[in-house]
N, C-alpha and C positions, 0 to 999 in steps of 0.2 A: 718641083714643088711637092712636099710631103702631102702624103695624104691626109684626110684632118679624121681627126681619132675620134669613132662614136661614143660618145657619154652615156652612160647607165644610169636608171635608177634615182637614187638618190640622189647622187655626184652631181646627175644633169640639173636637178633640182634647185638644188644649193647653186648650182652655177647661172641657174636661171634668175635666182632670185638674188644674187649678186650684179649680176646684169641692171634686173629692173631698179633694183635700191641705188645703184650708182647711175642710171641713167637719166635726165634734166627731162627727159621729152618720151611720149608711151614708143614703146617697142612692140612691130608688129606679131604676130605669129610667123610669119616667114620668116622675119628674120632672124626671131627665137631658135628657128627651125633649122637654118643656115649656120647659125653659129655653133648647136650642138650636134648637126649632123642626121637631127631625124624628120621624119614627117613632119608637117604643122599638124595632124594629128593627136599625135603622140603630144606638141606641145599645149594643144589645147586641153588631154587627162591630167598633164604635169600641172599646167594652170588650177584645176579641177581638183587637185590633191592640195597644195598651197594653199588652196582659198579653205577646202576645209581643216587646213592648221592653222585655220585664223589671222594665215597674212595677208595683212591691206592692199591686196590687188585687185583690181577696178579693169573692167574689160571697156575703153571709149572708142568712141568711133577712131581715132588715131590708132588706136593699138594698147597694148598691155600698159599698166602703170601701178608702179610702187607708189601706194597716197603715203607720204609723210607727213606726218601733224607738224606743223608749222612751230616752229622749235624758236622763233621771231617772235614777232610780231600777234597777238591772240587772234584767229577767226571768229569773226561774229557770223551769225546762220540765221535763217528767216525762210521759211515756207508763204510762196506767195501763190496767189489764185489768178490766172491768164485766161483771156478767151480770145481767138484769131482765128483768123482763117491758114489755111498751108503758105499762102502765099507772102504774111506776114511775114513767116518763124524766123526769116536773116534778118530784118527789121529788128522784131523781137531781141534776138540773141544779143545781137550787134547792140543797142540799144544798154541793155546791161552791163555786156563788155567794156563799151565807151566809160562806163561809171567804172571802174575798178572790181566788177564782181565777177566773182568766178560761178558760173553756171554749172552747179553740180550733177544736176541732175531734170528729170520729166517724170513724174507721176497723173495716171489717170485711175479712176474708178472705173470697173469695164463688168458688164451685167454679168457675166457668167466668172471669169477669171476672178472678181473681186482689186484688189488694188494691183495694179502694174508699174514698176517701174525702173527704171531704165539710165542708165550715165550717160553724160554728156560729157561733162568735164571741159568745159571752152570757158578759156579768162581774156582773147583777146582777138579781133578781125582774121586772122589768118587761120586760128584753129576753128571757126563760125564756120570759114568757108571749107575749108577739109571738111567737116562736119556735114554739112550739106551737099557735098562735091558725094563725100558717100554715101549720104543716101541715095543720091542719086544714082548713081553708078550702082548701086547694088536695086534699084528699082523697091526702095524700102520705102515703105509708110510711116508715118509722125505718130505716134501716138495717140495725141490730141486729132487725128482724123477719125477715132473712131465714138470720138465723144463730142462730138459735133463742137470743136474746137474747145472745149474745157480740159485744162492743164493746170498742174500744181509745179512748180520750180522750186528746188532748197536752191537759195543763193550763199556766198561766203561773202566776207570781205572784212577787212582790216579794223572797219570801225563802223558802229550803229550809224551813221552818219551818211558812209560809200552806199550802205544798203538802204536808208530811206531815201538819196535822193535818184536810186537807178529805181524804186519805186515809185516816186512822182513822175518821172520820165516814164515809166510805163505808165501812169494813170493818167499821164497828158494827152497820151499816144493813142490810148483807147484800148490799149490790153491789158491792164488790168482791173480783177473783180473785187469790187469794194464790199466788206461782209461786215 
C-alpha cells in the first residue's frame, strides 16, 4: 500500500472543501484529517481560513458541513423563544424534528459575553441523539443551562405551515414563550 501523500497549503484546502460540498452528511475533523494526512489541528486552521473566505461551513456537533442554500424547495426561518429544563432538550428537539424542521441552531443572551450562539444543525431523531450522545460524551453544558433554561431556536422548513405547527407542538408541550 502507497503511502498517502501530504497536502499542502492551499491544495489541502480546496480539497477540503471539495470533500465537505460533495458530502450529504458533516464530516469530522478526524477524518478531514485522515484523508489529507495531517493533524485534526492543522484541519481545524484550514477550517478557520475557509470560514473567513466566506465559505458556508458550519462546525455541528456531527462534524464539519458545507450549508447549501436549498437550490428546491424555498426555506422558510422563524426565531422562536423556549424555556425547559436540561432534561427536556431531546423532548424538545425531537419534537421539532417530528414536524419537518430543521433545528439550526441555540441562542442565549449571557450577562457578560452578550448574545451566544451556537449550531445545532439536527432535521431528524438520529442526528437529536448523536447530538446529545456528544454532549454527553464530551461532559458539555446546553447553553440554555446558564440562563436558567431561556433559549432562542432559528427553525427552517419547507413552508410557513411545517413551522407553525412544530410551534403549537412546542406551545402544547410547555416550551415555548409566548411574547
Amino acid at each position: 500500500m502507497a503511502e498517502q501523500k501530504k497536502r499542502l497549503g492551499d491544495e489541502r484546502r480546496a480539497f477540503i472543501l471539495e470533500l465537505l460540498k460533495d458530502s450529504p452528511t458533516p464530516l469530522t475533523g478526524s477524518e478531514l484529517a485522515t484523508r489529507t494526512n495531517v493533524s485534526r489541528q492543522v484541519i481545524v486552521g484550514d477550517i478557520t481560513l475557509l470560514k473567513a473566505r466566506d465559505e458556508p461551513i458550519i462546525a455541528t456537533s456531527q462534524g464539519y458541513l458545507y450549508f447549501k442554500q436549498n437550490t428546491g424547495a424555498p426555506l422558510f426561518e422563524r426565531t422562536i423563544a423556549c424555556k425547559h429544563s436540561p432534561d427536556d432538550t431531546e423532548n424538545e428537539l425531537n419534537l421539532m424534528v417530528d414536524h419537518g424542521v430543521l433545528v439550526k441552531d441555540v441562542k442565549i443572551e449571557h450577562g457578560v459575553y452578550g448574545d451566544l450562539t451556537a449550531s445545532i444543525m439536527v432535521s431528524n431523531r438520529q442526528e437529536v441523539k448523536q447530538f446529545l450522545e456528544n454532549m454527553y460524551q464530551t461532559n458539555a453544558s446546553l447553553l440554555s443551562e446558564l440562563t436558567g433554561g431561556i433559549h432562542l431556536h432559528t427553525i427552517a422548513g419547507s413552508s410557513v405551515q411545517i413551522l407553525d405547527k412544530a410551534e403549537a407542538a412546542l406551545k402544547e408541550a410547555g416550551f415555548l414563550i409566548e411574547y
